[in-house]
C-alpha positions in Angstrom: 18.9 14.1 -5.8 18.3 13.0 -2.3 17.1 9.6 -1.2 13.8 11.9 -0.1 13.5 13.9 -2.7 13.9 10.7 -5.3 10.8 9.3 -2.8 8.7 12.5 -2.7 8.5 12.0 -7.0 7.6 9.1 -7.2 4.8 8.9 -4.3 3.4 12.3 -6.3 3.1 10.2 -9.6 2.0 6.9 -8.0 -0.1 8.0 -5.3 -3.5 8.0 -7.0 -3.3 4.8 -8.3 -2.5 2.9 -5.3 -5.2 4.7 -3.6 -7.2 3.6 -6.6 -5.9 -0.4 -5.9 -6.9 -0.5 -2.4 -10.2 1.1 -2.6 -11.0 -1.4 -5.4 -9.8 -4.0 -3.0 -11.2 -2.4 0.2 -14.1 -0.9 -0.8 -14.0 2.0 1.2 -12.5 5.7 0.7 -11.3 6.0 4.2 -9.5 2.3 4.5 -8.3 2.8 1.2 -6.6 6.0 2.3 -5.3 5.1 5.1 -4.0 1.6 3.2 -2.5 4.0 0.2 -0.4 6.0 3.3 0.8 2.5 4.7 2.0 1.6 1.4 4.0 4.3 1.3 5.3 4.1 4.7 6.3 0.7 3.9 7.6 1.6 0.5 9.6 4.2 2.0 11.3 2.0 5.0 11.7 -0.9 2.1 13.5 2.0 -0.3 17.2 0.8 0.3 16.4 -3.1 -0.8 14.1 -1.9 -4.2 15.9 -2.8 -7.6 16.0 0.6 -9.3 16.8 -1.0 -12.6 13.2 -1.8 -11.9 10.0 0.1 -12.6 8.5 1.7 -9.1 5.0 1.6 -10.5 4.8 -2.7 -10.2 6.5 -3.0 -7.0 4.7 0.2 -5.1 1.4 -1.7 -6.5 2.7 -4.8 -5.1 3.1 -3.2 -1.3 -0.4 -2.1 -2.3 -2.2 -5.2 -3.0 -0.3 -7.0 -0.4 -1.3 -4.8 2.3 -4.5 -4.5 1.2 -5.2 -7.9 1.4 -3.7 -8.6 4.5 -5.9 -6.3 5.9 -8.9 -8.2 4.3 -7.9 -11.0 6.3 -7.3 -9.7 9.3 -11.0 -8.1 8.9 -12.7 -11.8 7.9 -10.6 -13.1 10.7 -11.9 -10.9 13.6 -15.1 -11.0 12.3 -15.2 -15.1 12.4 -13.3 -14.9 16.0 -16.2 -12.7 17.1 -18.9 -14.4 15.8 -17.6 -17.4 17.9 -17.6 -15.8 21.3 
């Protein structure tokens, strides 16, 4: 199985839940969306280094929550630089 085919699985059987993660974390359909496709693309470029003895479902979830977050930050910082100009 190719490196994109191997990917393709496991973005079809994780998919929903990450979308799940970050809209519980974002709070919106659309940011979670776009959030659950950055995960991937991340996921995907960050492929070679993941531990395959590993499960995918903990580290893809990981990506998730990290990115998620981060943009939560960025969003409370904007908002606290704009408040002050």
């Amino acid at each position: 199985m190719t490196k994109e085919a191997a990917f393709a699985t496991l973005y079809a059987t994780h998919y929903r839940q990450v979308r799940a993660l970050c809209r519980q974390l974002l709070g919106s359909a659309d940011r979670a969306e776009d959030a659950a496709q950055e995960t991937f693309v991340r996921a995907y470029r960050g492929f070679a280094a993941y531990d395959s003895s590993q499960p995918f479902g903990p580290w893809v979830m990981r990506i998730a929550r990290n990115h998620s977050l981060d943009l939560l930050r960025d969003r409370k910082s904007t908002r606290l630089n704009s408040s002050h100009t």
